[in-house]
N, C-alpha and C positions, 0 to 999 in steps of 0.2 A: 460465585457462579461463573464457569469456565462457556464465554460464547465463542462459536468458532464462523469462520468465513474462509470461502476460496475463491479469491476473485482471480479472472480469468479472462483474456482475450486471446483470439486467431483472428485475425481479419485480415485483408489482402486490400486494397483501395491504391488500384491501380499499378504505377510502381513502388509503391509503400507496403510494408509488411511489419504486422503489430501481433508479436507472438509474446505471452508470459504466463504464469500462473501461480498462484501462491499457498498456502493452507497455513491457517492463523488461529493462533486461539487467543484468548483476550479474557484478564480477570481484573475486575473492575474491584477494589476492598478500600478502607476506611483510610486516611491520611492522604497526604501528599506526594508526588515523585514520577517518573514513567523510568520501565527498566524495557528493555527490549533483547530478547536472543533472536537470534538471526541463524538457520543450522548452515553446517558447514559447506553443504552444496553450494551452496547461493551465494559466496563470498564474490563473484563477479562483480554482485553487483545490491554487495552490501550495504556502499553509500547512500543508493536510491531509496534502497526499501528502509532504512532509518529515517530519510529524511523525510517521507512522504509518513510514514508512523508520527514522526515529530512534528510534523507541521498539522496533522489533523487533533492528533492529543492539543496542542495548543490552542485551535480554535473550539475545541468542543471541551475536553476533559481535564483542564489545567488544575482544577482544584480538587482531582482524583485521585489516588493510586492505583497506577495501572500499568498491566506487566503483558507484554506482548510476548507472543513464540511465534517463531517462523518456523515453521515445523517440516515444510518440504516446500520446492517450487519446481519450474520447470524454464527456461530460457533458452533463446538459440540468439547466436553470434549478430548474422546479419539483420534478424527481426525482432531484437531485443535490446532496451538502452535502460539508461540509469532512470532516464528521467520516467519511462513507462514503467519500470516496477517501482518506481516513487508513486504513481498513479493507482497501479494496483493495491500496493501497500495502506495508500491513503484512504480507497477505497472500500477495502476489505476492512479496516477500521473503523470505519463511519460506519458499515453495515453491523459491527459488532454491538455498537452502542445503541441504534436504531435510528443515524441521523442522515437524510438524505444526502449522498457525495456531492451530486448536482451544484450544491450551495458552492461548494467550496473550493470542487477541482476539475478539470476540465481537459479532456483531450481533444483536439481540434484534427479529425480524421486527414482531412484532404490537407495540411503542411505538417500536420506531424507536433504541430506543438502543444505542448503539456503548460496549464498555466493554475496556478495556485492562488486562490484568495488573500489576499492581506488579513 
């Protein structure tokens, strides 16, 4: 069964600006592995959005087989960084599976930093 998520921020916090957006689909099937495609737009900032895929599969879905698409996103230069579409990424993952992001990833509005569970 193919679940999809578009996680998404615009927010403006001051002199800070947190612009991204994603659209994912996620199929969860029998064995081991994580595959991920990433579509070609989004090559900016392809290492984010793997890593934030890879670090949520690890806490929640390690013993799955699950195949992520990055099917379209959206980014701009000054309001967009690796580490925010790792957040979105990570985000939009956990909402596939139905596990709260809260737990696990966290963006801290007012410095900007992005911090990952152990």
């Amino acid at each position: 069964m193919t679940r999809t998520a578009s996680p998404s921020i615009a927010e403006q916090d001051g002199p800070r600006g947190y612009f991204g957006a994603l659209t994912m689909e996620v199929d969860v099937t029998e064995g081991a592995g994580l595959a991920v495609t990433v579509c070609a737009s989004l090559a900016e900032w392809r290492a984010g959005i793997e890593f934030g895929i890879a670090h949520a599969f690890e806490k929640t879905a390690a013993r799955k087989c699950v195949e992520v698409r990055v099917t379209e996103g959206r980014g701009f230069a000054v309001d967009t960084s690796q580490a925010l579409m790792a957040w979105l990424a990570a985000r939009g993952f956990y909402e596939c599976l139905g596990v709260d992001p809260e737990a696990f990833v966290h963006l801290d509005r007012v410095t900007g930093q992005v911090s990952f569970r152990k």
